[in-house]
C-alpha positions as CSV (number, residue, x, y, z in Angstrom):
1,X,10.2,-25.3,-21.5
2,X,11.9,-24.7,-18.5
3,X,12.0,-22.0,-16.5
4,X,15.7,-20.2,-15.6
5,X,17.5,-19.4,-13.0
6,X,16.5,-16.1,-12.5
7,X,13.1,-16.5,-12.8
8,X,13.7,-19.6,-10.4
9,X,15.7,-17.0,-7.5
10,X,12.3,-14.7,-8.5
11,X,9.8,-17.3,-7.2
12,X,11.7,-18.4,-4.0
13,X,12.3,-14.3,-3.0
14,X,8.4,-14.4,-3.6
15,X,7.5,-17.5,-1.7
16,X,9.4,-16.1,1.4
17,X,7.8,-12.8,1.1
18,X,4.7,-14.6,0.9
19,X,5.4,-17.0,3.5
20,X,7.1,-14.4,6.4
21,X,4.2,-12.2,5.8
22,X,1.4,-15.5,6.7
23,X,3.6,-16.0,9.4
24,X,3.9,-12.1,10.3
25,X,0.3,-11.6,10.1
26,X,-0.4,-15.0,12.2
27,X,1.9,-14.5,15.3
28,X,3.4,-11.1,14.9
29,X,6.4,-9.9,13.5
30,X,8.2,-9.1,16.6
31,X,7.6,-13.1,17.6
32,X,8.4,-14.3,13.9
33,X,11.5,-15.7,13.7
34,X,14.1,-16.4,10.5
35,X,14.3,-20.2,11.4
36,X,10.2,-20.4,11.5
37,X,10.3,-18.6,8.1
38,X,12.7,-21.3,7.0
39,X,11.2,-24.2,8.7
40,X,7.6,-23.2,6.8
41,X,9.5,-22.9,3.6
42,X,11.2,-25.9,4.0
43,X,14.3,-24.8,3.1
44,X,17.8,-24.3,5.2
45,X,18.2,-21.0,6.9
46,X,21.0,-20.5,4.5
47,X,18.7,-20.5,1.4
48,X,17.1,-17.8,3.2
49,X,20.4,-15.9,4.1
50,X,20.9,-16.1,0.5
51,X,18.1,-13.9,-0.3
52,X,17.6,-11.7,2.8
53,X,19.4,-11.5,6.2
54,X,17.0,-10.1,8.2
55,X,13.3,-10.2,8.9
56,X,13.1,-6.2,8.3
57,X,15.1,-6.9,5.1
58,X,12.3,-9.3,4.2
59,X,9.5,-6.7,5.0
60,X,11.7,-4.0,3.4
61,X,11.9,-5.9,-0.1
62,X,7.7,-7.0,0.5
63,X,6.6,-3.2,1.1
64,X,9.0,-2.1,-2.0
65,X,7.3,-4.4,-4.4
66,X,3.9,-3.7,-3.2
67,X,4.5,0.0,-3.2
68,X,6.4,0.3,-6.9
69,X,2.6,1.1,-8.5
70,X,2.6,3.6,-6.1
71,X,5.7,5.4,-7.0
72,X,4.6,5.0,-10.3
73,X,1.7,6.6,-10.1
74,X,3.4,9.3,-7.9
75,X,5.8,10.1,-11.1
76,X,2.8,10.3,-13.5
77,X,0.7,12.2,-11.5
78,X,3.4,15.0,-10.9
79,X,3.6,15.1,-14.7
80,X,-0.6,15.3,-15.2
81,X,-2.3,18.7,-15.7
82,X,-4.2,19.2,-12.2
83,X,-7.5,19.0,-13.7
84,X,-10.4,16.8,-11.9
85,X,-9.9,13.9,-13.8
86,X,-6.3,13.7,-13.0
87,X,-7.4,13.3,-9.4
88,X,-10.0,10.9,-9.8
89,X,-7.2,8.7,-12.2
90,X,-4.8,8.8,-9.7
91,X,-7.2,7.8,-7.0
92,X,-8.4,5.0,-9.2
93,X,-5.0,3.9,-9.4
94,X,-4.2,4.0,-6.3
95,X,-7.6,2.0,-5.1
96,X,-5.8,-0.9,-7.8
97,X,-2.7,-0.1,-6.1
98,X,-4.0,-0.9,-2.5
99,X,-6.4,-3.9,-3.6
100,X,-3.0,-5.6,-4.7
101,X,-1.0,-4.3,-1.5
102,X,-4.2,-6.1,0.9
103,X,-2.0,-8.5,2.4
104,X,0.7,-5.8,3.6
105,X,-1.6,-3.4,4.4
106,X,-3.7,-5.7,6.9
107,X,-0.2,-6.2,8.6
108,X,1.0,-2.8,8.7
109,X,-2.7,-2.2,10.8
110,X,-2.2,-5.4,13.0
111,X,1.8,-4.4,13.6
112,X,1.5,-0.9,13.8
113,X,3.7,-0.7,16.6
114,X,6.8,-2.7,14.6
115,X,6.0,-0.9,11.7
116,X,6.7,3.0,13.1
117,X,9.8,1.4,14.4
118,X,10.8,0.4,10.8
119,X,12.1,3.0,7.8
120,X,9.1,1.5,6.0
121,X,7.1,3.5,8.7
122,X,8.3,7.0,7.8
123,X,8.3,5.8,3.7
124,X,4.6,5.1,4.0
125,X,3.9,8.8,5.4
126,X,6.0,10.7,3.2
127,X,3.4,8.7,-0.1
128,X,0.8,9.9,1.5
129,X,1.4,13.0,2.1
130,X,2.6,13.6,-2.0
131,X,-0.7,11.7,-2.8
132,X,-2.1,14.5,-1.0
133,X,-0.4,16.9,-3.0
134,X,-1.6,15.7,-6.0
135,X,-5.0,16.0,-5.4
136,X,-5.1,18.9,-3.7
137,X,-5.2,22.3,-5.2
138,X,-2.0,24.5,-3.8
139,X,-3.1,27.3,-1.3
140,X,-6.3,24.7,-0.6
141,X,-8.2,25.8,2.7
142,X,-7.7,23.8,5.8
143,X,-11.1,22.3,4.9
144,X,-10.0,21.3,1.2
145,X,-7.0,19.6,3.1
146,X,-9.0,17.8,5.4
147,X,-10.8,17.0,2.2
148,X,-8.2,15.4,0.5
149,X,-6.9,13.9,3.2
150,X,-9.8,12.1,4.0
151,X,-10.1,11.0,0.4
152,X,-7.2,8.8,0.9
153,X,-8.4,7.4,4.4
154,X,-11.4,6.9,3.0
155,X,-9.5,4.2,0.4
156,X,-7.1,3.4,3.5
157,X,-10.4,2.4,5.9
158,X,-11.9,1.1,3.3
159,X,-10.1,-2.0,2.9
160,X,-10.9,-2.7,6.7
161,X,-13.1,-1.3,8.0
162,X,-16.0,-2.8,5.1
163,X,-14.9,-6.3,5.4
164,X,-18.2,-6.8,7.3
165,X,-20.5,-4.9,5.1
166,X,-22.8,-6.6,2.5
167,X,-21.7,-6.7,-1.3
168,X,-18.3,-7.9,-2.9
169,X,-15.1,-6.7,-2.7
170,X,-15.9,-4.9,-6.2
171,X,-18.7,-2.8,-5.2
172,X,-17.4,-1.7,-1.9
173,X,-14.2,-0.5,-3.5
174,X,-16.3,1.0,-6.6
175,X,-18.4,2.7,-3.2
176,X,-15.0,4.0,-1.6
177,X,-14.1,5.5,-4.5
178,X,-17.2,7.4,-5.3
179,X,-17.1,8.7,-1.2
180,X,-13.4,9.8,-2.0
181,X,-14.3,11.4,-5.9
182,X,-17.1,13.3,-4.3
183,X,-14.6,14.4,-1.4
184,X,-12.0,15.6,-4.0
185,X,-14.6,17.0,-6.5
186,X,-15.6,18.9,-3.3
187,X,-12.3,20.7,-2.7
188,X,-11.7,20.9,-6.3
189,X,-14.7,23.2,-6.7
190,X,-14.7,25.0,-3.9
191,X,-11.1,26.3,-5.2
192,X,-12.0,26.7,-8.7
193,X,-15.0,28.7,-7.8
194,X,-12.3,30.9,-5.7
């Protein structure tokens, strides 16, 4: 069986991606260039033309297919009834969401500068802040905000800030997320209750 074409132009886009963000993550992504990209690939710089034409393109199309779950679970969650366990399923999903994201997330930190400079930059605040709204209750108290902010930062820091911290990668995100589900049960109460 082989494979086509498409699927064929689908592995090399993924391969770059993969690839620009080693490189990104190794030297930088201001001292990355599109011929080291290509040389590590082994491929001409015009194979890579072919599929982007700039490194921001690259990072564009990386933080795009990371971030679809995301904008996925945006959708559903605008559609859910804002009951607890609507908040803690869309901060589950979003704890798979930034597990699978790891490699452009750790970036993003060690680029930060690049990244505000990039339309990716203002992307990534405007999710958050409609995660926010999702979990928070409307009319929530600056302290429910802070709340629910910190819910997400909590998931955000998380995949960082643990790394040295005994256990696996399983129980310090199952951790995270029971420090962000008591945060939002918090705020939820505290609204419910009036």
């Amino acid at each position: 069986m082989g494979s086509t074409p498409q699927q064929r132009r689908g592995n090399t886009r993924q391969r770059i991606q993969d690839v620009a963000l080693e490189l990104f993550a190794e030297q930088g992504y201001e001292k990355t260039s599109l011929r080291e990209i290509s040389e590590r690939l082994e491929v001409t710089k015009a194979a890579l033309y072919y599929h982007f034409k700039t490194k921001e393109d690259i990072l564009v199309s990386i933080f795009e297919d990371l971030n679809r779950p995301v904008e996925e679970l945006l959708a559903w969650g605008k559609e859910q009834p804002r009951t607890l366990e609507t908040k803690k399923e869309i901060l589950g999903r979003y704890s798979d969401a930034l597990v699978a994201a790891a490699p452009l997330f750790r970036f993003m930190q060690e680029n930060q500068a690049a990244v505000r400079d990039l339309s990716i930059g203002v992307t990534i605040k405007e999710r958050v802040i409609a995660l926010v709204d999702l979990i928070q209750e409307p009319g929530a108290s600056l302290t429910d905000q802070v709340r629910c902010f910190t819910a997400l930062f909590t998931m955000h820091a998380g995949m960082f800030a643990l790394k040295d911290l005994e256990g696996s990668p399983e129980e310090k995100r199952k951790a995270i997320l029971e420090v962000a589900f008591e945060l939002i049960t918090q705020a939820h109460g505290a609204e419910s209750d009036g």
